[in-house]
C-alpha positions in Angstrom: 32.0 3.7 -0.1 34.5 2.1 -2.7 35.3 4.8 -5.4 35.1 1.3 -7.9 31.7 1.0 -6.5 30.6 4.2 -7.2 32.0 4.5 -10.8 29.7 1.4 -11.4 26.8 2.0 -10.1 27.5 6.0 -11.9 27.8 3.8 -15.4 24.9 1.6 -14.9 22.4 4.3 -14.3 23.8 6.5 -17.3 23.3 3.4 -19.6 19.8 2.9 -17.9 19.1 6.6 -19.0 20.0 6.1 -22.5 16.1 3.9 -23.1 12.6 4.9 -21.9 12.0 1.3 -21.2 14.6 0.8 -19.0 12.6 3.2 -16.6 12.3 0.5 -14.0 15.5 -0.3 -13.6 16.7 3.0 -14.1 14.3 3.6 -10.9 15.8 1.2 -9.3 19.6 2.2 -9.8 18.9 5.7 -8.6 17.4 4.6 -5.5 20.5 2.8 -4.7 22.6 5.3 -5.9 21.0 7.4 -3.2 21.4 5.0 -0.6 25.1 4.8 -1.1 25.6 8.6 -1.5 27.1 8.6 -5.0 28.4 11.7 -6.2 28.6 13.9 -9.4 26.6 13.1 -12.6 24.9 9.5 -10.9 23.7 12.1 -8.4 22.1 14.4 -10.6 20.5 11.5 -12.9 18.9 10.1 -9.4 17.6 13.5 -8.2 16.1 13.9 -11.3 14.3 10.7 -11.2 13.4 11.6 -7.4 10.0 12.2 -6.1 10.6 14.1 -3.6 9.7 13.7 0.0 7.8 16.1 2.1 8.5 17.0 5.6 8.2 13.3 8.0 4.6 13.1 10.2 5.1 11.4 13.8 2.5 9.3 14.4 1.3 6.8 17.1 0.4 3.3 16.1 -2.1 1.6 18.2 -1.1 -2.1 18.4 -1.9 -5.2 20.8 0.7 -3.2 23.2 -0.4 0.0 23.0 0.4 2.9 21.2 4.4 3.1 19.4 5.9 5.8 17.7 5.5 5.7 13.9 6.5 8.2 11.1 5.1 8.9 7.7 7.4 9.5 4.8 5.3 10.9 1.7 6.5 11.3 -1.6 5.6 14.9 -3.4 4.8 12.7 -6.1 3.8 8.9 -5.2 4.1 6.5 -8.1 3.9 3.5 -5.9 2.2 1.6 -2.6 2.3 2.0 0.7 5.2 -0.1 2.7 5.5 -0.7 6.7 9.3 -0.3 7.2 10.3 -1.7 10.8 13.9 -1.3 12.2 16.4 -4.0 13.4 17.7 -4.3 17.2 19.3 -0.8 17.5 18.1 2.1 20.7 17.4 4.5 18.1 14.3 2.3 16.7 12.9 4.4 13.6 15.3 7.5 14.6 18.3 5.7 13.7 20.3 7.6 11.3 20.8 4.5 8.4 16.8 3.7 8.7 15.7 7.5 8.5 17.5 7.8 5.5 16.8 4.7 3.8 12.8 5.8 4.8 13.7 9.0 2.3 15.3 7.0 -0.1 12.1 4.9 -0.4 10.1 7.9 -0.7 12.5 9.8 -2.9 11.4 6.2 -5.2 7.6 6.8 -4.9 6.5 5.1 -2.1 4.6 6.3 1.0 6.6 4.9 3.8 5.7 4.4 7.5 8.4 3.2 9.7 7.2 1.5 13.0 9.2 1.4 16.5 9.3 -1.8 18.5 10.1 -1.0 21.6 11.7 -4.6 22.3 14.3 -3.9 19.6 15.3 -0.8 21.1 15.8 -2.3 24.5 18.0 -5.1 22.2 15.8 -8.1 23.0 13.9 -9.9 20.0 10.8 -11.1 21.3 7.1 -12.5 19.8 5.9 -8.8 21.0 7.9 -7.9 17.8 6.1 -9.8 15.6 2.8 -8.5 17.1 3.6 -5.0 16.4 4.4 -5.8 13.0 0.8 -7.4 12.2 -1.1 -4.4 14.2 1.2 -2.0 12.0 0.3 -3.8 8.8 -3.2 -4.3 9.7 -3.8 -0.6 10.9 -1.7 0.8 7.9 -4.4 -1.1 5.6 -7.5 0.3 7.1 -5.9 4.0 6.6 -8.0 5.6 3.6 -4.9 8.0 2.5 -3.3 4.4 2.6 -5.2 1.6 1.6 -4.8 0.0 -1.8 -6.8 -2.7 -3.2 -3.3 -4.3 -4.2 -2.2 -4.0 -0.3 0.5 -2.5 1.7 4.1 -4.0 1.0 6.6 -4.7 3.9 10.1 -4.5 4.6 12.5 -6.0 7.9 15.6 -4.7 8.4 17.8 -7.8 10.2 15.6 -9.6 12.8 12.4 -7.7 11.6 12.9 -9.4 8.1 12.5 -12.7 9.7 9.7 -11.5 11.8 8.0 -9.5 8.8 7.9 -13.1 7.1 6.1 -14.5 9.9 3.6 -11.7 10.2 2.7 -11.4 6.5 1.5 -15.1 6.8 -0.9 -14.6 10.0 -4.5 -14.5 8.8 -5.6 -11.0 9.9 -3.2 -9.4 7.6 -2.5 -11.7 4.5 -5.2 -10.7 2.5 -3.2 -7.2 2.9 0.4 -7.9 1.9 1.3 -7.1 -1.5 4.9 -8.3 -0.6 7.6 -8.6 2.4 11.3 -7.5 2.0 13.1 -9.5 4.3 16.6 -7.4 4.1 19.3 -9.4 6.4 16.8 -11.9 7.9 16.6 -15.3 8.9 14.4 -18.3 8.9 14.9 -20.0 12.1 16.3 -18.0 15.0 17.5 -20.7 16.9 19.9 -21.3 14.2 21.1 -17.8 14.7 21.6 -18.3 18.2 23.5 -21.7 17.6 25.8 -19.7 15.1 26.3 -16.7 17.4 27.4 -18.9 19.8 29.3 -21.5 18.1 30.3 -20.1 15.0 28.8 -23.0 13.4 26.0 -23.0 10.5 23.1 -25.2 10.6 22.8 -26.8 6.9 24.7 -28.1 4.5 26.7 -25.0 2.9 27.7 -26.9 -0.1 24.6 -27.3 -1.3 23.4 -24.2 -0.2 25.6 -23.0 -2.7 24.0 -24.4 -5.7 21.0 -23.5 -4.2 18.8 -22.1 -7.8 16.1 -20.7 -5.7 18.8 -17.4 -4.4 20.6 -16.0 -6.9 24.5 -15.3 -5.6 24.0 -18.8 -3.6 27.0 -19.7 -4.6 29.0 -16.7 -2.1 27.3 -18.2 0.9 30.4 -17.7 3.4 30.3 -18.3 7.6 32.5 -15.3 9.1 33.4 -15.7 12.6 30.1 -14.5 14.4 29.9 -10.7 15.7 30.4 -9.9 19.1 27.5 -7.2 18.9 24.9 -10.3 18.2 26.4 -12.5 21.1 25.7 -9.9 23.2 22.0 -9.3 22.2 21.5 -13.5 23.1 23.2 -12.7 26.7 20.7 -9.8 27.3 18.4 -13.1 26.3 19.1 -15.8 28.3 20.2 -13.6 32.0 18.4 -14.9 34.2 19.8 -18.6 33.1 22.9 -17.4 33.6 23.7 -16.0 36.7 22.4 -16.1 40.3 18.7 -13.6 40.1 20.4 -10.8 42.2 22.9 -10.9 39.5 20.6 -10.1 36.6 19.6 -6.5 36.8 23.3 -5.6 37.2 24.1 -7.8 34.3 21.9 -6.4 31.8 22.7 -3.1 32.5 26.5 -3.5 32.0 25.5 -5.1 28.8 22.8 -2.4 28.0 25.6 0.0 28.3 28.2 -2.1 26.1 25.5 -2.1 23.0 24.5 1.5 23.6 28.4 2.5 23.1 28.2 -0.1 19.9 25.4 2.0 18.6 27.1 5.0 19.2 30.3 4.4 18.2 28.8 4.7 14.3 27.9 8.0 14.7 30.0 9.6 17.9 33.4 8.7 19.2 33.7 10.6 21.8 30.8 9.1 23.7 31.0 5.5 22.7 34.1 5.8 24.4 32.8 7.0 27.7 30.1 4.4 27.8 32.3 1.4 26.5 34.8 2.8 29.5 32.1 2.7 31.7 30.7 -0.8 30.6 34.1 -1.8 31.8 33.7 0.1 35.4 30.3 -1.7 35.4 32.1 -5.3 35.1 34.7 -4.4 37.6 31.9 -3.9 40.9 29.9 -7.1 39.7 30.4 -10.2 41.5 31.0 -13.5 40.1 30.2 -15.0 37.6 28.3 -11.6 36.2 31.9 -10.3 36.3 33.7 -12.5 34.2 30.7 -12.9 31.7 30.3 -9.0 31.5 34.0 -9.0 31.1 33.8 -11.2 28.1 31.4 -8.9 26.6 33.5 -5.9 26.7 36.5 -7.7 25.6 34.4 -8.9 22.5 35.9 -12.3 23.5 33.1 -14.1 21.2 34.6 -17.8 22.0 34.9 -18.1 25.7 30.7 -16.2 26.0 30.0 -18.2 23.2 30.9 -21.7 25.1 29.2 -20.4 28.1 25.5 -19.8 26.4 25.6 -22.6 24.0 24.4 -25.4 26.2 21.3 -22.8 27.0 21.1 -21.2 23.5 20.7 -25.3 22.5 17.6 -25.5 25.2 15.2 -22.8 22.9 15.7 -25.2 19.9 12.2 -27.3 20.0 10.4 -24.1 22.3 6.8 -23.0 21.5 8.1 -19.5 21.2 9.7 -20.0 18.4 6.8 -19.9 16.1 6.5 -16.7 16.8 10.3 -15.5 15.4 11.1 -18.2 13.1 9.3 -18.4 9.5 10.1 -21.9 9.2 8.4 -22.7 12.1 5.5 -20.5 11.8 2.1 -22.3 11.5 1.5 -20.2 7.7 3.6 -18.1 5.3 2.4 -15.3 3.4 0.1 -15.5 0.2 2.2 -12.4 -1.3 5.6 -12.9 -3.0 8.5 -12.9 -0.8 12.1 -11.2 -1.2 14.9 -11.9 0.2 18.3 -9.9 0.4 21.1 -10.3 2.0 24.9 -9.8 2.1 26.9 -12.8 1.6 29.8 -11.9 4.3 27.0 -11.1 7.1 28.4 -12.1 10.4 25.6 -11.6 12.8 22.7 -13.3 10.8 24.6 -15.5 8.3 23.5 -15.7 4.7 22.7 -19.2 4.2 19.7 -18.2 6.9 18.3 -16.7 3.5 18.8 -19.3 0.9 17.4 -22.0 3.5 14.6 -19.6 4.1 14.0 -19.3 0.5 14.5 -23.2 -0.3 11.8 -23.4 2.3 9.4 -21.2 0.7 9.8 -21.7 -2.6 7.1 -24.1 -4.0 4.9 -22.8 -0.9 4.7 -18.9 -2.4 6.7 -16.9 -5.0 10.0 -15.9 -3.5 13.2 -13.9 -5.2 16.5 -14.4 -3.3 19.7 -12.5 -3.4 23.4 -12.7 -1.9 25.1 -9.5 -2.8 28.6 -9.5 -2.3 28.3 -5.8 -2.1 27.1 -5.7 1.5 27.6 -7.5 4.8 24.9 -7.1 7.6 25.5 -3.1 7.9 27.8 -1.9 5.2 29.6 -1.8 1.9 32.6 -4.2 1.6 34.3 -5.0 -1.2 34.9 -3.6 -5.0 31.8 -4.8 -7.4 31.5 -6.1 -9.8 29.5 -4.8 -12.8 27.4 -7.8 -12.4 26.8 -7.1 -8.8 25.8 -4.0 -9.2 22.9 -5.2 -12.2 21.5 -7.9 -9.5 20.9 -5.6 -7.0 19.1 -2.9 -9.3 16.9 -5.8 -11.1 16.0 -6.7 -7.3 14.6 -3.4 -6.0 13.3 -3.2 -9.7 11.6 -6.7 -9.2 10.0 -4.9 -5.2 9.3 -1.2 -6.6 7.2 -3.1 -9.8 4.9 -4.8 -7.0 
């Protein structure tokens, strides 16, 4: 973290503390104070404005699937709802280390959360199964007596969940339930995604994305070159189009490995480089072409795998299954309000997938859109502004006051 960000964020909430009525927002500023591990007097003012969180309950979730791992995060003292928080494509599903602790900081803000595991995810494949899961979640969450609220059960998507959570808060079991959906990184239409992972091209006109009025911060849309992390995850996808089916097994394992040392390599060095070393022994015993495509993988060579799966990435564009994982395409959208974040520099889901999502919902249900220059898809990077900082406290202000 920038030490310019967190002497802004330390001023804002110490002028939010000097009014009673600027509560929510001083709410608001603490919970992201925690979530960026500011130091010193910002740190105090936020613990004191914490609710406290008792000790996490595992619990199983029936869905449509069967039964997934699930964990309840309780505030010692709950001032707000209930909210379904469901991880992005990451092996560690709701024990990753950024998701457990955003759960607490959530709690730490009042709210019961219950983060749900989609088993899809952690094996780095985004599917309709995802989507499912969510809806069971949502819908058994509702009909929990220690949860259910007559004002329903709010939800939040972290990167490809946040598209997905859109598309399950508008099926009919569980609209009647949502009191909102946080889509945080999301998109509207994944096989725009997969064109941009692939290409490096946007679908939409970026210019007037900019002065979109619907998504405040439209105006920082950018297109970064896409991420070789989310070029792998549409590999993993199309396989089996790819390569001879003797080929396949082989192939997604070598790739398996290459995202499991991605995961890693936030949180230990040591073994990320065994399993990226080993990702490379993988590619070397493959036959052709699973060699050379494996090979672009590990060399994060983003144009050359790109050119390779864009004629079949361009193939999913008009397919039924795609109802299922886009928003935009979904038969319904959700009857609660809708809010979208998202960093403007994200190069694995890009951020104009937010203000076209938004420009596609707004007229159709309340939605609240904004491109923070403070964050890309996974982390902080670049020094705020003062105004930056205000935007994204009045947005978790705007979600906590649902």
């Amino acid at each position: 973290m920038f030490r310019p960000f967190r002497w802004l964020l330390g001023a804002l909430v110490l002028m939010g503390a000097a009014t009673a009525a600027a509560l929510p927002t001083l709410d608001a500023a603490a919970f992201i104070v925690r979530a960026a591990d500011v130091p010193g007097p910002p740190a105090r003012l936020a613990s004191w404005r914490s609710a406290g969180v008792a000790t996490p309950t595992a619990v199983q979730v029936p869905t449509r699937v069967g039964n997934v791992p699930g964990r309840i995060y309780t505030p010692a003292r709950a001032s707000g709802r209930t909210i379904v928080l469901v991880p992005g494509v990451h092996r560690d599903g709701i024990d990753e280390v950024r998701l457990v602790a955003l759960a607490r900081d959530f709690a730490e803000s009042g709210l019961t959360v219950v983060t749900v595991a989609a088993p899809d995810l952690q094996r780095f494949r985004i599917t309709p199964e995802v989507t499912d899961i969510i809806e069971d979640a949502v819908a058994w969450t509702a009909a929990q007596p220690q949860f259910a609220s007559r004002d329903g059960i709010g939800i939040v998507g972290i990167s490809f969940s946040g598209g997905l959570a859109v598309v399950a808060a508008g099926r009919e079991r569980i609209r009647d339930h949502v009191a909102f959906v946080v889509s945080f990184g999301g998109h509207g239409d994944l096989w725009r995604v997969l064109h941009y992972l692939t290409t490096g091209e946007v679908i939409g006109d970026i210019e007037a994305a900019r002065r979109s009025d619907v998504v405040i911060g439209a105006d920082h849309v950018t297109v970064q070159p896409p991420h070789d992390y989310g070029l792998a995850v549409v590999l993993l996808t199309v396989a089996a189009e790819v390569v001879p089916p003797e080929q396949v097994k082989p192939l997604v394992a070598g790739v398996e490995r290459f995202l499991l040392a991605s995961s890693l390599d936030m949180v230990d060095k040591a073994a990320a480089a065994r399993e990226f070393a080993g990702a490379r022994d993988d590619a070397a015993q493959l036959p052709e072409p699973a060699r050379t495509l494996l090979g672009y993988v590990n060399d994060r060579a983003t144009a050359p795998l790109g050119a390779r799966l864009a004629p079949i990435v361009d193939r999913y564009r008009d397919h039924p299954g795609m109802q299922a994982l886009s928003a935009e395409q979904a038969p319904a959208v959700p009857s609660a309000p809708v809010y979208l974040l998202h960093g403007s520099d994200d190069n694995v889901i890009p951020s104009i997938e937010t203000v076209l999502l938004g420009e596609y919902l707004d007229g159709r249900v309340p939605v609240h859109g904004l491109l923070s220059t403070l964050i890309t898809h996974a982390e902080m990077n670049r020094t705020p502004t003062a105004s930056d900082v205000w935007r994204l406290a009045s947005f978790w202000r705007d979600v906590f006051g649902q």
